[in-house]
VOBA-1610 file (N, C-alpha, C; in pm, whole numbers, padded with zeros to 5 digits, always signed):
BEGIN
Unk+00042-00945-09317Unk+00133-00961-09205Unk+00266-00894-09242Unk+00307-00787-09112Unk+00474-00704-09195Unk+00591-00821-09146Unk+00679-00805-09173Unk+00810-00917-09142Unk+00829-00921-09035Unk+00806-00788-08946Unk+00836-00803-08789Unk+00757-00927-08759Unk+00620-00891-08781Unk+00517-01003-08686Unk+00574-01159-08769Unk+00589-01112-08863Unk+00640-01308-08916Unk+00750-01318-08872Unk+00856-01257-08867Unk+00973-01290-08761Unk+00950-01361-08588Unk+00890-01264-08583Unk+00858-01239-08424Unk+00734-01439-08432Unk+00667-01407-08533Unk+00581-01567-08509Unk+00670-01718-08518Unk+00744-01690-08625Unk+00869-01782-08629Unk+00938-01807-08529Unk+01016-01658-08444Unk+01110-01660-08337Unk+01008-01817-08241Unk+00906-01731-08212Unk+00831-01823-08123Unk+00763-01965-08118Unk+00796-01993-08258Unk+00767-02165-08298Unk+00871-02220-08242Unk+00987-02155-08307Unk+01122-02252-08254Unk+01163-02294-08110Unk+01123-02181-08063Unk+01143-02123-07868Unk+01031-02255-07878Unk+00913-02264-07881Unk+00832-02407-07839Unk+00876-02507-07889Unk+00955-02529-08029Unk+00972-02652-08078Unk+01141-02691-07987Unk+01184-02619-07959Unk+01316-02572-07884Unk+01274-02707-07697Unk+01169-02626-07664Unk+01118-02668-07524Unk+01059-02786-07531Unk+00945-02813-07628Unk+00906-02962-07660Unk+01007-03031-07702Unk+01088-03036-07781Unk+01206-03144-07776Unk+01276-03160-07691Unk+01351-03068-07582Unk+01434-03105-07487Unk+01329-03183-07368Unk+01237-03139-07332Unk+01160-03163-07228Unk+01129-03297-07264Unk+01057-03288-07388Unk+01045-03464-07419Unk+01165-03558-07449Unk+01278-03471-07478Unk+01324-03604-07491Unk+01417-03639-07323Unk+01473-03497-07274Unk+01507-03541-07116Unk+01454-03608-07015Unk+01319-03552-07019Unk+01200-03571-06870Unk+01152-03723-06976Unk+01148-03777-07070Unk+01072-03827-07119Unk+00904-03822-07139Unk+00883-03720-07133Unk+00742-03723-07178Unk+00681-03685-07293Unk+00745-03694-07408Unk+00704-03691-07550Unk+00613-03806-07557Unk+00631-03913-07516Unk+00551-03977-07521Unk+00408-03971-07524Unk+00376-03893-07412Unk+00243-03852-07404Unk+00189-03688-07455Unk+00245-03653-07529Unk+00213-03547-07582Unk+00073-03584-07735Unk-00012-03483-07658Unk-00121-03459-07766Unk-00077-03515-07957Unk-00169-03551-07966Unk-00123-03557-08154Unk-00107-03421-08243Unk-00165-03345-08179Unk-00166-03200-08235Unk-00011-03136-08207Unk+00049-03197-08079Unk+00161-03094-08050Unk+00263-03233-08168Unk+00192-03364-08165Unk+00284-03436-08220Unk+00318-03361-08390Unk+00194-03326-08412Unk+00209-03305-08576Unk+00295-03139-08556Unk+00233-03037-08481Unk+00350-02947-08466Unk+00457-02974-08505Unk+00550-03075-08403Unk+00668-03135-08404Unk+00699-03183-08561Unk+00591-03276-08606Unk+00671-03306-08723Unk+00656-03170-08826Unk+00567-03143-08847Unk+00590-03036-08931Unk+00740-02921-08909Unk+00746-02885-08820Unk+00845-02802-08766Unk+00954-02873-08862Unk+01010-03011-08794Unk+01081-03056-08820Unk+01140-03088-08996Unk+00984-03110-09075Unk+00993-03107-09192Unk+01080-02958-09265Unk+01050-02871-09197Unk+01113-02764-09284Unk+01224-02742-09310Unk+01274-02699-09399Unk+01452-02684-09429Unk+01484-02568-09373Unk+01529-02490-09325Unk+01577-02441-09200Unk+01567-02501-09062Unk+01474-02555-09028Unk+01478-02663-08958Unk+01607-02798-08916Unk+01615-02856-09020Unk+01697-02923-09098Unk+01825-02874-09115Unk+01856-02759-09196Unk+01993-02706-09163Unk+02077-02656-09026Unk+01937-02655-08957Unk+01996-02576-08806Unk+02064-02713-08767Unk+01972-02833-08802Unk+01986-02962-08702Unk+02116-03033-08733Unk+02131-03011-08879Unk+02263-03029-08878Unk+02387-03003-08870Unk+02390-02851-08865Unk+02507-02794-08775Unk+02499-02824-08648Unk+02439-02857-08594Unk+02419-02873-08458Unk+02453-03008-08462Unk+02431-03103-08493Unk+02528-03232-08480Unk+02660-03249-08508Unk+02702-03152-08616Unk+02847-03112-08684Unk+02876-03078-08542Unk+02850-02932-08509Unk+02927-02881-08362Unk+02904-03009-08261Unk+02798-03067-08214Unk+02783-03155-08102Unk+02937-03310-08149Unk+02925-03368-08240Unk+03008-03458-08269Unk+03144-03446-08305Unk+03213-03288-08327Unk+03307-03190-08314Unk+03373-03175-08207Unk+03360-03204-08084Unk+03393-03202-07976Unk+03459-03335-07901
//
């Protein structure tokens, strides 16, 4: 795999992990989401970039 396509596969986890979290947590329907998209989610979440994004993002969100 060259870096484009692993870039480009990455770009597009986040863009879904991006849409499954807002959607579930606004509309509330995480709830009913598959176990497969559940483990997605956690995995995603496990990763450290993951993690560093999330916490600048509370820094800026609680910054305000």
């Amino acid at each position: 795999m060259t870096i484009e396509v692993w870039h480009t596969h990455q770009a597009r986890s986040m863009r879904v992990l991006w849409a499954l979290e807002e959607m579930g947590e606004n509309l509330k329907i995480d709830e009913r989401y598959k176990p497969k998209v559940r483990e997605f989610l956690s995995r995603m979440k496990e990763r450290p970039a993951f993690q560093k994004v999330a916490k600048i993002g509370e820094e800026f969100i609680f910054s305000k």
